[in-house]
Biopython code that builds the backbone (N, CA, C, O; Angstrom):
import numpy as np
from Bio.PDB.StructureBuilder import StructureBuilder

atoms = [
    (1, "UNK", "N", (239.027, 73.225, -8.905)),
    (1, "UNK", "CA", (240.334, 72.896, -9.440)),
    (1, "UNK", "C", (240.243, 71.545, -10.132)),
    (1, "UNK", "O", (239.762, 70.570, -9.555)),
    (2, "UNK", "N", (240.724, 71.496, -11.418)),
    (2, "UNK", "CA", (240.545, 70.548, -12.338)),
    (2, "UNK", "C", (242.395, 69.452, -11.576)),
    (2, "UNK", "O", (243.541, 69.785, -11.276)),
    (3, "UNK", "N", (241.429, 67.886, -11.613)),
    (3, "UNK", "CA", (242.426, 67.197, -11.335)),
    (3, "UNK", "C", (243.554, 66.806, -12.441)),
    (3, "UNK", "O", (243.385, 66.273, -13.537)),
    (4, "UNK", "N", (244.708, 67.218, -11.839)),
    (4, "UNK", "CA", (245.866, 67.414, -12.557)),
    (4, "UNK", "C", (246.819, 65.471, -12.595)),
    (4, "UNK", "O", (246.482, 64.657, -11.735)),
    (5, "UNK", "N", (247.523, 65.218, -13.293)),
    (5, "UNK", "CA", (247.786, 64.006, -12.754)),
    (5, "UNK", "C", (249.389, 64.014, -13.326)),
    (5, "UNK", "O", (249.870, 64.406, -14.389)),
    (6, "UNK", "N", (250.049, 63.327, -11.979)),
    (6, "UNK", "CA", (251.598, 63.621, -12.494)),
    (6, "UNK", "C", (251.856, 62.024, -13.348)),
    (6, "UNK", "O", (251.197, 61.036, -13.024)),
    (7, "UNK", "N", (252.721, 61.991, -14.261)),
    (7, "UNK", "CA", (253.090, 60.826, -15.329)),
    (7, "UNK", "C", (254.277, 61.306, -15.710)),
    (7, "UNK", "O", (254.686, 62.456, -15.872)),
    (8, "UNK", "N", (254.845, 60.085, -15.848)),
    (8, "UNK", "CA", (256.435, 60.051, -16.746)),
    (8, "UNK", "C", (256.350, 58.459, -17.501)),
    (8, "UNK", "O", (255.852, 57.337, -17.406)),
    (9, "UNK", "N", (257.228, 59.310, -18.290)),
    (9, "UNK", "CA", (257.209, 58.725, -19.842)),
    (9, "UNK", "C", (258.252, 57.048, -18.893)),
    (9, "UNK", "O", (259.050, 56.915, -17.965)),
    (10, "UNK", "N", (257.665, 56.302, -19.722)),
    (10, "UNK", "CA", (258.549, 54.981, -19.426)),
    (10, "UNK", "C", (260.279, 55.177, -20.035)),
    (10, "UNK", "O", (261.144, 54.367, -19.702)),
    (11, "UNK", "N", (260.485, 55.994, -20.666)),
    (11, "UNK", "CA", (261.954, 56.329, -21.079)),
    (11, "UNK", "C", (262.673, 57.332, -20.151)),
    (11, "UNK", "O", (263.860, 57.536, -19.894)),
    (12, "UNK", "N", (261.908, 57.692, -19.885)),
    (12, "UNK", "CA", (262.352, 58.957, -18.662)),
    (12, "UNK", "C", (262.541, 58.071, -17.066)),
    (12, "UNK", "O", (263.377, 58.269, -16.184)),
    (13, "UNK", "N", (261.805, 57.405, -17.105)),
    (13, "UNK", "CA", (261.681, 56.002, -15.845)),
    (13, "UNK", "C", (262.975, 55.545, -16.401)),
    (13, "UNK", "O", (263.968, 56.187, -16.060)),
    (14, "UNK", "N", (263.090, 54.777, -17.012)),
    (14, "UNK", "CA", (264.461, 53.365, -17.388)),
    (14, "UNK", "C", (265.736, 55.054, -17.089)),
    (14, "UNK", "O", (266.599, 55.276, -16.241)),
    (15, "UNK", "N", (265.350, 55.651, -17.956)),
    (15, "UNK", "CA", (267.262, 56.751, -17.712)),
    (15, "UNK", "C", (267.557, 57.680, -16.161)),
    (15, "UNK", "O", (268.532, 58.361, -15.843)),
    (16, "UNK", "N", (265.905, 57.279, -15.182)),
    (16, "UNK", "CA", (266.568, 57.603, -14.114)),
    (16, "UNK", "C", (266.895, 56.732, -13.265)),
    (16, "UNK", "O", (266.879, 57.050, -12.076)),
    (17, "UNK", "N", (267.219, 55.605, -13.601)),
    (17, "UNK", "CA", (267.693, 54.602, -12.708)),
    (17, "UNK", "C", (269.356, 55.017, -13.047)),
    (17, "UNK", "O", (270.020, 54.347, -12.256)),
    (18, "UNK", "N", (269.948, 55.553, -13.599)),
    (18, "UNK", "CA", (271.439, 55.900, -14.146)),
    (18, "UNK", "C", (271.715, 57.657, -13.509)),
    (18, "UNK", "O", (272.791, 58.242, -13.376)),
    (19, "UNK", "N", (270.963, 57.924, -13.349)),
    (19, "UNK", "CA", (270.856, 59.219, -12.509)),
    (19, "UNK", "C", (271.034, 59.166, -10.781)),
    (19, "UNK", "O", (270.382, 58.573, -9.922)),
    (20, "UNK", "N", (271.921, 59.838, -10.723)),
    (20, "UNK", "CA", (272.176, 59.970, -9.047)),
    (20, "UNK", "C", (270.883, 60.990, -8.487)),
    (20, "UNK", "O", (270.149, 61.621, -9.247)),
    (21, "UNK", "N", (270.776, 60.996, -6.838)),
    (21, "UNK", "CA", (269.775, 61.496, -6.686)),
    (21, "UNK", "C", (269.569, 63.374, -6.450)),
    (21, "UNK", "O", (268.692, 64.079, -5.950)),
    (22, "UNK", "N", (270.870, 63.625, -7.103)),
    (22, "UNK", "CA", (271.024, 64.777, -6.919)),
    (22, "UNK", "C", (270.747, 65.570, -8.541)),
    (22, "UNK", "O", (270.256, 66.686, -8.714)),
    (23, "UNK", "N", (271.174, 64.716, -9.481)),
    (23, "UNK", "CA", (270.245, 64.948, -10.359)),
    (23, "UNK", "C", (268.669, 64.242, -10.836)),
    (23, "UNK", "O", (268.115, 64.620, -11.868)),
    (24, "UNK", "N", (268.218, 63.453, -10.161)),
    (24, "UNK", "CA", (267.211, 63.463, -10.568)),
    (24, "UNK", "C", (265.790, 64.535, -9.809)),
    (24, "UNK", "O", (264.605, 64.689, -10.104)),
    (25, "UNK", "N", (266.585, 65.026, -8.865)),
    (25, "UNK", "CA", (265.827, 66.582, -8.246)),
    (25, "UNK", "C", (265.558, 67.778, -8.816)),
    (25, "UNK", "O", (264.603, 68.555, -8.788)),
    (26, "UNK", "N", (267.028, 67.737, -9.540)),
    (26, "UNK", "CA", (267.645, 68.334, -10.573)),
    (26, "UNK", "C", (266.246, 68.660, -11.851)),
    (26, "UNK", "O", (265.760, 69.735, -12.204)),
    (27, "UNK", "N", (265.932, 67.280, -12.274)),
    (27, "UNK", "CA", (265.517, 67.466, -13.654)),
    (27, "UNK", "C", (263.754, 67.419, -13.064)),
    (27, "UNK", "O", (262.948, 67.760, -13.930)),
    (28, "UNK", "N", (263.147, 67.024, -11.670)),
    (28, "UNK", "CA", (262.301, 67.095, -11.094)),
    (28, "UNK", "C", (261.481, 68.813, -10.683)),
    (28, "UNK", "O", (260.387, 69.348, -10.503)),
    (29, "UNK", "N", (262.728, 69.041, -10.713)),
    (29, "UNK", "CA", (261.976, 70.447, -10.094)),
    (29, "UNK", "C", (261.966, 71.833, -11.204)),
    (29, "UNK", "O", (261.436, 72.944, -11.205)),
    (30, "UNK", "N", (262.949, 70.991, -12.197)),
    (30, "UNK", "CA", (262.844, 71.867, -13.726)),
    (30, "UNK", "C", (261.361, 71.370, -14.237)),
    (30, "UNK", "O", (260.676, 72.234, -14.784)),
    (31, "UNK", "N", (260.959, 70.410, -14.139)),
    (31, "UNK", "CA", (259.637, 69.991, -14.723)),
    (31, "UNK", "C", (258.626, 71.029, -13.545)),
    (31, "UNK", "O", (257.595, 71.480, -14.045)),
    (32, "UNK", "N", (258.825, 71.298, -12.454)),
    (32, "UNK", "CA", (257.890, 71.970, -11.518)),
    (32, "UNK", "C", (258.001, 73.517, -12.502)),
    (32, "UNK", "O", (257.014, 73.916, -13.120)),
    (33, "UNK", "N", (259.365, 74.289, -12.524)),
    (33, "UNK", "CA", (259.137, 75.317, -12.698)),
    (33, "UNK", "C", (258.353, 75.157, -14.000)),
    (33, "UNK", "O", (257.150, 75.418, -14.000)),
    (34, "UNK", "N", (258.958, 74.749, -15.089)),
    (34, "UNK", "CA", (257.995, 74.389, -16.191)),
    (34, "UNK", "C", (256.303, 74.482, -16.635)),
    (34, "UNK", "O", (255.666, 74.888, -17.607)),
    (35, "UNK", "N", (255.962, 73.765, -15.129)),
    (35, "UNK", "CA", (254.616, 73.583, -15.079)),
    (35, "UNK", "C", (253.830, 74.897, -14.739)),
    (35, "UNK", "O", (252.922, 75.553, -15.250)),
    (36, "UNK", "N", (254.688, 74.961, -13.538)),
    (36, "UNK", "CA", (254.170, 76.761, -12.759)),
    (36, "UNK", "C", (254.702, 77.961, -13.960)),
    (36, "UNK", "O", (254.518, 79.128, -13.611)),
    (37, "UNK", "N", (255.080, 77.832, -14.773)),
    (37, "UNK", "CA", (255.185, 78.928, -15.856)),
    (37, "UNK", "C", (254.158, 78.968, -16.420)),
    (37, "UNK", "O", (253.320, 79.861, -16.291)),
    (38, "UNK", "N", (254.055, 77.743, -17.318)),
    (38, "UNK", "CA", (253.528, 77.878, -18.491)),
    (38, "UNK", "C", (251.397, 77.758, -17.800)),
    (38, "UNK", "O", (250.355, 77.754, -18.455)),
    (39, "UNK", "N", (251.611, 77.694, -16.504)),
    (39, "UNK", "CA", (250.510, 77.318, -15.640)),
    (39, "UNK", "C", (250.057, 79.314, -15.544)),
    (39, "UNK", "O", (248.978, 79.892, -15.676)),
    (40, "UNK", "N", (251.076, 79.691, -15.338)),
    (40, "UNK", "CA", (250.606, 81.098, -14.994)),
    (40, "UNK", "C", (250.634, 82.131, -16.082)),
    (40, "UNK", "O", (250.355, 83.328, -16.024)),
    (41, "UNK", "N", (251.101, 81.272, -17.250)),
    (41, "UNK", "CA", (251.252, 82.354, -18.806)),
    (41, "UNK", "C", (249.085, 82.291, -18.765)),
    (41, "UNK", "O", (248.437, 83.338, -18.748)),
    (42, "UNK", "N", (248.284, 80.631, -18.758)),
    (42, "UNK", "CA", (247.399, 80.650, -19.035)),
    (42, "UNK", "C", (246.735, 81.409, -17.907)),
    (42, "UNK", "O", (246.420, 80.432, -17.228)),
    (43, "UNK", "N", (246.413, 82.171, -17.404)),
    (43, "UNK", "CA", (245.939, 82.917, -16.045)),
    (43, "UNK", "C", (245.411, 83.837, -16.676)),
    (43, "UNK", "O", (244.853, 84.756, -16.077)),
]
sb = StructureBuilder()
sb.init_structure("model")
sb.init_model(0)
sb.init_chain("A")
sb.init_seg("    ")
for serial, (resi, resn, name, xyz) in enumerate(atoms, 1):
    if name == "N":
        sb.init_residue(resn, " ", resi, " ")
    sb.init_atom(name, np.array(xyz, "f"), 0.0, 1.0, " ", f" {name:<3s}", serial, name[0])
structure = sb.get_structure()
């Protein structure tokens, strides 16, 4: 398994400090499904 590495953009950092923590789970776990999609289109 090739090492994967999680990163966020420094603009995405500064606009979740204005985010409650119910959306920033929110936009956290849309980036998961995201990953696991487009992770299992390449399969």
């Amino acid at each position: 398994m090739k090492n994967d590495l999680v990163v966020k953009d420094n603009a995405l950092i500064n606009a979740s400090y204005s985010l409650g923590l119910v959306e920033q789970r929110l936009i956290l776990l849309a980036i998961v499904i995201i990953r696991e999609h487009t992770h299992n289109m390449h399969l």
